[in-house]
VOFIZA-872175 format. One line per field, with one value per residue (C-alpha): residue in three letters; y, z, x; chain; residue number from 0. Coordinates in steps of 0.25 Angstrom, whole numbers. Layout:
! VOFIZA-872175
type [ALA|...]
c2 [Y|...]
c3 [Z|...]
c1 [X|...]
mol [A|...]
seq [NUM|...]
//
This chain:
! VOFIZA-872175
type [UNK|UNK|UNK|UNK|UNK|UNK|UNK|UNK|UNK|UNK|UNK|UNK|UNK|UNK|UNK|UNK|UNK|UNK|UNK|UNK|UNK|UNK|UNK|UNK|UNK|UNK|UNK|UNK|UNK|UNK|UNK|UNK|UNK|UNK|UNK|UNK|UNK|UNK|UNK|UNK|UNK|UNK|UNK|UNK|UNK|UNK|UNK|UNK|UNK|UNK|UNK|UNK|UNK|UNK|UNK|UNK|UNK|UNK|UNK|UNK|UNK|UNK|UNK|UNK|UNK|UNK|UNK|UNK|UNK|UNK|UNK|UNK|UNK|UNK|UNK|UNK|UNK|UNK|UNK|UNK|UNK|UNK|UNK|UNK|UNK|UNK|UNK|UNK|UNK|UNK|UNK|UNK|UNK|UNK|UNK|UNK|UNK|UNK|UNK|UNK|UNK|UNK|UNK|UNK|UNK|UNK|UNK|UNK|UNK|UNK|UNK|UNK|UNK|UNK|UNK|UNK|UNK|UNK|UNK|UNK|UNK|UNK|UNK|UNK|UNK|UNK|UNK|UNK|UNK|UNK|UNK|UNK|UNK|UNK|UNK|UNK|UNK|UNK|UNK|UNK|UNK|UNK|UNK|UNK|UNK|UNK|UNK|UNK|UNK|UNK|UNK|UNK|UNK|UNK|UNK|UNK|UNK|UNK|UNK|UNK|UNK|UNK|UNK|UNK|UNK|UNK|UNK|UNK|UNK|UNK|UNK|UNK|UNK|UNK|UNK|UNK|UNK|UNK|UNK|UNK|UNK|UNK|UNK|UNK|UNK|UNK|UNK|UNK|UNK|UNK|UNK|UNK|UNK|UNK|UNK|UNK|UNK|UNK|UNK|UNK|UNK|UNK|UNK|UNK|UNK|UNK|UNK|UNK|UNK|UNK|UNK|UNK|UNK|UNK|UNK|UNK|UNK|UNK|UNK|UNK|UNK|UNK|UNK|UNK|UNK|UNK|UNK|UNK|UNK|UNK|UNK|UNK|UNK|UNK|UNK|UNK|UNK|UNK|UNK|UNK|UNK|UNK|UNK|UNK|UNK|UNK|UNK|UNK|UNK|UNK|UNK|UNK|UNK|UNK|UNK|UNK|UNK|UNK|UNK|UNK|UNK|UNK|UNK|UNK|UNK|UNK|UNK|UNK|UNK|UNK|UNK|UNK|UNK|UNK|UNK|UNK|UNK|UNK|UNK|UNK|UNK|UNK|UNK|UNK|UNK|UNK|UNK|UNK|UNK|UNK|UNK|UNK|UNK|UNK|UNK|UNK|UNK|UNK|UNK|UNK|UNK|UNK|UNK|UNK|UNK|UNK|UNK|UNK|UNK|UNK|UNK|UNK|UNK|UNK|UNK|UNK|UNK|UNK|UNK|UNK|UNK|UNK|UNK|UNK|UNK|UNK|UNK|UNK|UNK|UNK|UNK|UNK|UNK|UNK|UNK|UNK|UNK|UNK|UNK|UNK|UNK|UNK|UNK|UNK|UNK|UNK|UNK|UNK|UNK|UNK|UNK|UNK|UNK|UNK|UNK|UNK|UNK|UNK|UNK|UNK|UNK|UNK|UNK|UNK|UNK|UNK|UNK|UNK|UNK|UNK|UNK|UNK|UNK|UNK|UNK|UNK|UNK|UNK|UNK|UNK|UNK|UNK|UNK|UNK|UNK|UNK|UNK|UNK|UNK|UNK|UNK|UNK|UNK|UNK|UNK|UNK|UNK|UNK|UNK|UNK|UNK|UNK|UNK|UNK|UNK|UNK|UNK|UNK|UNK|UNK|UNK|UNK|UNK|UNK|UNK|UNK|UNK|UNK|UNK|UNK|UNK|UNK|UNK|UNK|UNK|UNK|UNK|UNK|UNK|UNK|UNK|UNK|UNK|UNK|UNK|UNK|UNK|UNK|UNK|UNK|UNK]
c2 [1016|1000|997|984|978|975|966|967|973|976|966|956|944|946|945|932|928|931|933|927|934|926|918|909|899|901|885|885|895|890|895|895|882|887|875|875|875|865|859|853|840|836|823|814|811|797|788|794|786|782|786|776|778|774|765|768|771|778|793|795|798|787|795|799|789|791|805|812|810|799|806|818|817|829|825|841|842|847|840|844|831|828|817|814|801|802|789|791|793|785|784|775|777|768|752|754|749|761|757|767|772|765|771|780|775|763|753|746|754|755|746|734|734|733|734|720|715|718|703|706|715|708|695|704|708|694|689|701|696|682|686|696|684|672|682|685|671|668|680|676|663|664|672|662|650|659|662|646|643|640|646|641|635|646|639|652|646|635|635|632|631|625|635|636|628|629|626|626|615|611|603|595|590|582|581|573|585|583|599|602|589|582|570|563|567|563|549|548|553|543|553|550|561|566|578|588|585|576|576|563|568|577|580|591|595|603|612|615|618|602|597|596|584|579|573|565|564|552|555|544|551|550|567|576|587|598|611|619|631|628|633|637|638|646|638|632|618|613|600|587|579|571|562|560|557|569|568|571|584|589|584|590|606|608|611|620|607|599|610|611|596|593|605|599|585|588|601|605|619|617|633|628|620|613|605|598|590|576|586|594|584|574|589|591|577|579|593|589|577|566|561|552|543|530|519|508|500|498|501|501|506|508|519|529|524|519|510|511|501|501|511|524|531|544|546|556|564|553|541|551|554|540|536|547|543|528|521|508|503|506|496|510|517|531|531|525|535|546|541|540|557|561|552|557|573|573|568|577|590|584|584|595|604|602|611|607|609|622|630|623|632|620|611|622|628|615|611|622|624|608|611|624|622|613|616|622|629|638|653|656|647|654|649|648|641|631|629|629|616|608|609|604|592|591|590|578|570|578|571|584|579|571|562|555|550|556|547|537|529|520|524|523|517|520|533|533|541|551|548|559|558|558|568|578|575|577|590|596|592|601|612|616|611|597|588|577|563|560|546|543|533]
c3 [786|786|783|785|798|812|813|798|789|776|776|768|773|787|785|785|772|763|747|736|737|750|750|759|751|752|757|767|775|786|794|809|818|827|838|847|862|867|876|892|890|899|907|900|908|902|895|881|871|859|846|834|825|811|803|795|781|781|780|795|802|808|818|825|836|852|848|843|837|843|843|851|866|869|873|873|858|848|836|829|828|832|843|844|839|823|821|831|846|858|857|846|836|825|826|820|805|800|804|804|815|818|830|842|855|858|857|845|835|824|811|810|797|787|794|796|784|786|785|785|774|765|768|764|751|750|751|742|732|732|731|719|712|713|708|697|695|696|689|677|676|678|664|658|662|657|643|640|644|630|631|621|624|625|634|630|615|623|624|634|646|658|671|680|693|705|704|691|680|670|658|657|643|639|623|615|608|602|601|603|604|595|587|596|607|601|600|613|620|612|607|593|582|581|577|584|599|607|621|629|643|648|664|670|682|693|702|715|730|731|726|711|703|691|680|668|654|647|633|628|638|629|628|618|610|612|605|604|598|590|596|583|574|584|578|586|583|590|598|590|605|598|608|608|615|623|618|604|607|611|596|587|595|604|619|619|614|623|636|629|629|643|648|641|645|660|664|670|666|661|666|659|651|650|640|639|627|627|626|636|647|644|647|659|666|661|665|681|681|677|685|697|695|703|692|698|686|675|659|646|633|620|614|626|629|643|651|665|676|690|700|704|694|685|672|664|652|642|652|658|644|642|656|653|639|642|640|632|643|654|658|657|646|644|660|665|657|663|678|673|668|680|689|681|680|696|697|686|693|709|705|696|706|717|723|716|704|707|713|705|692|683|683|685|671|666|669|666|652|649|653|648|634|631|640|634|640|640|639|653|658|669|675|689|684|679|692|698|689|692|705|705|697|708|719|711|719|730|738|735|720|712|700|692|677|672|676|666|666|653|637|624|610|618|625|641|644|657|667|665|681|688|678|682|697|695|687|698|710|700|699|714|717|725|729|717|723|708|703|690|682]
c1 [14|11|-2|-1|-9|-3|10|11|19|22|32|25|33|29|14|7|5|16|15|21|33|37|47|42|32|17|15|27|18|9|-3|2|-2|-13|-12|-27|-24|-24|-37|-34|-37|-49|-51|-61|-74|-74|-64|-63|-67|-59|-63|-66|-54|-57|-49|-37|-39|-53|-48|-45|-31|-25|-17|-32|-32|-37|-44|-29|-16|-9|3|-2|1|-7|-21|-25|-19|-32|-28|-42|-49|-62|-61|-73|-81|-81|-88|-100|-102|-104|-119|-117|-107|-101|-100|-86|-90|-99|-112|-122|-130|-145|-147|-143|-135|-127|-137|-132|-141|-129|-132|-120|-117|-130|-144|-150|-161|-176|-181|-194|-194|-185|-196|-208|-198|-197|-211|-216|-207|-212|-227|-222|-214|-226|-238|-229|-226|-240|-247|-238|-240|-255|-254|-244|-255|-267|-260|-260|-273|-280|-294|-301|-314|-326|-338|-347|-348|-355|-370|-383|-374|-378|-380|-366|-365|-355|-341|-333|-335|-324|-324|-310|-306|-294|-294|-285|-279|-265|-263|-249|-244|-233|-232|-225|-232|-245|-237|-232|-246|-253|-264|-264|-265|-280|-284|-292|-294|-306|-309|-302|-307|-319|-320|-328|-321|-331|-323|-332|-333|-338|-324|-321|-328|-323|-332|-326|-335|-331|-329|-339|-349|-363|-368|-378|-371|-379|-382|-368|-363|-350|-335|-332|-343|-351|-364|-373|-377|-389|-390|-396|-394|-383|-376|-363|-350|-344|-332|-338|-343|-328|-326|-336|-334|-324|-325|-337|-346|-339|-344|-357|-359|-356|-364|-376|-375|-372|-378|-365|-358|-342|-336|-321|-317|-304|-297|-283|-276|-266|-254|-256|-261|-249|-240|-246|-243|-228|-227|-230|-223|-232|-246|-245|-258|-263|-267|-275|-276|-266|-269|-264|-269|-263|-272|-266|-254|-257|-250|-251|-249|-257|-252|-248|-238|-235|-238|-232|-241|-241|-246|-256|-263|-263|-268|-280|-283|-285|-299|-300|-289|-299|-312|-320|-314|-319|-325|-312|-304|-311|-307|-294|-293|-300|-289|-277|-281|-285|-270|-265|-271|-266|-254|-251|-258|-246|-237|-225|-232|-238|-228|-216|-215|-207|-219|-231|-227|-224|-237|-246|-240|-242|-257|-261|-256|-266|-277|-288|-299|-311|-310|-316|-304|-295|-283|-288|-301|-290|-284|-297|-299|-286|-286|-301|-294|-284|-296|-303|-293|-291|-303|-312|-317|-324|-322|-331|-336|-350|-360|-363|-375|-373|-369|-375|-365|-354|-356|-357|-371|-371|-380|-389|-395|-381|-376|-385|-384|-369|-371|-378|-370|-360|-367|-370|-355|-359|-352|-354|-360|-364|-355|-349|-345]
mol [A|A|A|A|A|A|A|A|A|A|A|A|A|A|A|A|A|A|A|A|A|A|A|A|A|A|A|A|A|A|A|A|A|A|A|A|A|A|A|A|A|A|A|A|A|A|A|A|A|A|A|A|A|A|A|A|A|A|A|A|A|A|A|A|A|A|A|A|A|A|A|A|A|A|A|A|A|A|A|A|A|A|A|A|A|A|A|A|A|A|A|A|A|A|A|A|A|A|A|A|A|A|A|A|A|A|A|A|A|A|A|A|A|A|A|A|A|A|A|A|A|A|A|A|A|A|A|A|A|A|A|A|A|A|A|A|A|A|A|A|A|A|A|A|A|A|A|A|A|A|A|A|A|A|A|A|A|A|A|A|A|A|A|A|A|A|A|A|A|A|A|A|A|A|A|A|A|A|A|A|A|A|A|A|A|A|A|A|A|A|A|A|A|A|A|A|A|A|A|A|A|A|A|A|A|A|A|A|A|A|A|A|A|A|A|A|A|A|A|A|A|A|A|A|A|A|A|A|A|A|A|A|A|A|A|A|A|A|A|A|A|A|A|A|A|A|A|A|A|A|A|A|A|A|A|A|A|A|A|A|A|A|A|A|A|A|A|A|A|A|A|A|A|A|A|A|A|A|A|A|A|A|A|A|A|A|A|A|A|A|A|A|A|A|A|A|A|A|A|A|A|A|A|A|A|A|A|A|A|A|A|A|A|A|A|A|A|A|A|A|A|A|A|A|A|A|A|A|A|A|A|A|A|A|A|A|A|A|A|A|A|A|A|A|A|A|A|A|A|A|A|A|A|A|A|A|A|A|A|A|A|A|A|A|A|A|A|A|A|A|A|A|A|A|A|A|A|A|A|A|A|A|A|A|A|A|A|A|A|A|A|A|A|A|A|A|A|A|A|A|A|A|A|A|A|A|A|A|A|A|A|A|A|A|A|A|A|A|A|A|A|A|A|A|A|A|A|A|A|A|A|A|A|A|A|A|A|A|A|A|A]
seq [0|1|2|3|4|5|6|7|8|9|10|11|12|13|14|15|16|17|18|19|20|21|22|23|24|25|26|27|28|29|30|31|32|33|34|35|36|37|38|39|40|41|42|43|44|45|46|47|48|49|50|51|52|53|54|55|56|57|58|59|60|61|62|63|64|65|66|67|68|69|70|71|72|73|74|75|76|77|78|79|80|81|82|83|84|85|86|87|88|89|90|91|92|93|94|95|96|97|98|99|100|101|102|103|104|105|106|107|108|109|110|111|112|113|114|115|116|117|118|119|120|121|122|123|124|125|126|127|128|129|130|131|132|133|134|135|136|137|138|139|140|141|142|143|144|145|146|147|148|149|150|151|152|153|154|155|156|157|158|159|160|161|162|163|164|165|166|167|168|169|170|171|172|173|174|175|176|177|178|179|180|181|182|183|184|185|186|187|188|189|190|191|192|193|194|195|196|197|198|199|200|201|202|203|204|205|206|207|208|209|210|211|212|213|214|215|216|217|218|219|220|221|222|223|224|225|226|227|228|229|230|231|232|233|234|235|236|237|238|239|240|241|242|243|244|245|246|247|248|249|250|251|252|253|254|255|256|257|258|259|260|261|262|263|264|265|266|267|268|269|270|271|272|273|274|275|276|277|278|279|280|281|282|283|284|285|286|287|288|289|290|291|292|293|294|295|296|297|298|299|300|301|302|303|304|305|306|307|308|309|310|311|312|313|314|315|316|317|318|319|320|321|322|323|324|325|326|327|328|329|330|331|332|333|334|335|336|337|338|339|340|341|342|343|344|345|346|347|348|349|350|351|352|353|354|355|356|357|358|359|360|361|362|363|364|365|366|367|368|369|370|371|372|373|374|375|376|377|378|379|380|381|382|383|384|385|386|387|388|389|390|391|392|393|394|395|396|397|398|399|400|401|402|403|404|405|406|407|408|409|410|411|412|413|414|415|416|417|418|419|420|421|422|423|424|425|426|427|428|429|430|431|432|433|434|435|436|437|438|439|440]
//
């Protein structure tokens, strides 16, 4: 009996499939070709629409083109491709390059090509940036300024001190130190070789709501040392109403005698005190460019090195030393000199307090290093106090200010004497921040 199943037998050969015995080869047999029957073809409602063929080279068959083989007559013929739109549809399909979709429908909502900048955002970026760069300019070079300031005058070593009044007071010195300077600086500046340092120029500068006055205090000015407490001694001496010149208390104890001196003579509080040598000044002048300064009268004198014809000119750091140090070429000497220092430093601080100073970092550095080398101030001293004071400067010439000489009202072996009278008035128009009416010499 066959148990094989219907239409087979056990003639190996016959079934499908055949085993490695055959003789016919395992890959010379195939699967029979099933062919899908064929669809009607169907009119189209609409003309059909031709399909996006991609370009060759990109992994497609070239031969797909019109929805079918282009070889193929039959329309009916079922090749087994998808005809439809491979690249998107009609409500919005491909621009043809790859560009995504944005939005829905035909409305043009696909991106071309990258998305157009965000303007605003990259100007807020921009300005963020900006503010982060000039705080960390400014904030670094605030503690670059800070670190040179030289605080070493302490105003609490200095005793019996007058009651504060409005406004902010400070005691300007320029000394005739030659700390830091060379030989042949020394020889070119004219300054000579001394030792130590003394006091060429002494200004207070008061700083108020009523405009900034400027008060010089010629260096022969007749004054009483009074009792003190030595800077470095910590003893204190008593007072013995010795009268001397002011410039003799600088001398004999430093900057805190000097304070305690004008304090007791005028009445008037000093809150800072601020003190410059020959080297640094000259620096300064150079570092900005030179001083542009109106000279009515021309002068010459040998023991400064001035020589200066009428007129409006610049003088560089070596002429403006000379210019602020002459006296025994001016009819007034010590009093005329002192008009002179005020003039020159109004000049000096309107134009180095200028936008093209200011915001130009190759002559601001320049110019506050010339300076804060050499300045020396008292410990209370901040860096905005200092600003506050040179544009106070600035302002003595900007129409808001006064200038003037201490009232003088004769002398005695050579010593100019303060008018006691005017000097008070003055002192007090100070003190409730008035606007000084009081005239000097």
């Amino acid at each position: 009996m066959n148990d094989w199943p219907d239409r087979r037998t056990g003639d190996r050969s016959e079934r499908y499939g055949r085993g490695s015995d055959s003789a016919r080869p395992e890959s010379a047999r195939a699967m029979p070709h099933i062919q899908r029957r064929p669809t009607p073809p169907q009119r189209p409602q609409s003309p059909p629409q031709r399909p996006q063929v991609p370009p060759q080279g990109q992994g497609y068959d070239d031969r797909y083109q019109d929805g079918g083989y282009a070889n193929n007559p039959d329309p009916g013929y079922d090749s087994g491709y998808n005809t439809g739109q491979v690249y998107g549809s009609g409500g919005g399909g491909s621009d043809g390059r790859g560009g995504g979709r944005r939005g829905g429908g035909g409305d043009g909502g696909y991106v071309q090509g990258r998305p157009a900048p965000d303007w605003r955002r990259r100007i807020k970026l921009g300005a963020l940036t900006l503010v982060v760069v000039v705080l960390a300019v400014s904030i670094s070079t605030y503690f670059w300024a800070d670190s040179k300031l030289k605080r070493e005058v302490d105003l609490s070593k200095v005793i019996e001190r007058p009651e504060s009044g409005d406004g902010t007071n400070y005691l300007i010195v320029g000394s005739d130190s030659r700390e830091g300077m060379s030989a042949e600086e020394k020889k070119r500046l004219r300054t000579g070789s001394a030792e130590g340092k003394r006091t060429d120029s002494m200004m207070i500068l008061h700083d108020g709501s009523s405009g900034p006055t400027l008060i010089s205090l010629p260096r022969d000015s007749n004054v009483e040392i009074p009792s003190f407490v030595g800077s470095e001694s910590g003893k204190k001496f008593q007072g013995t109403g010795r009268q001397v010149k002011l410039n003799a208390a600088y001398a004999e104890d430093g900057p805190e005698l000097l304070v305690r001196t004008v304090e007791f003579n005028t009445g008037l509080h000093i809150d800072h005190y601020v003190e410059i040598g020959f080297g640094g000044f000259a620096k300064i002048v150079d570092a900005i460019g030179g001083v542009e300064l109106d000279i009515p009268k021309g002068f010459k004198d040998k023991k400064s090195g001035a020589d200066f014809q009428a007129g409006k000119q610049t003088l560089n750091g070596e002429q403006s030393l000379a210019f602020v140090r002459t006296r025994y070429a001016l009819p007034g000497s010590d009093l005329d000199r002192t008009k002179n220092q005020q003039k020159f430093l109004a000049a000096l601080a309107s134009q180095t307090a200028t936008p093209g100073t200011i915001i130009n970092p190759f002559k601001l550095y320049p110019t506050m290093g010339a300076g804060l080398d050499t300045l020396i101030v008292d410990k209370d001293m901040s860096l905005w106090a200092l600003g506050n004071m040179f544009f106070a400067m600035k302002g003595v010439t900007g129409g808001e200010g006064t200038s003037m000489n201490m009232p003088i009202s004769g002398s005695v072996g050579g010593n100019l004497v303060w008018d006691k009278a005017k000097v008070k008035q003055l002192v007090e128009q100070l003190n409730n921040d008035e606007k000084v009416t009081v005239k000097g010499n």
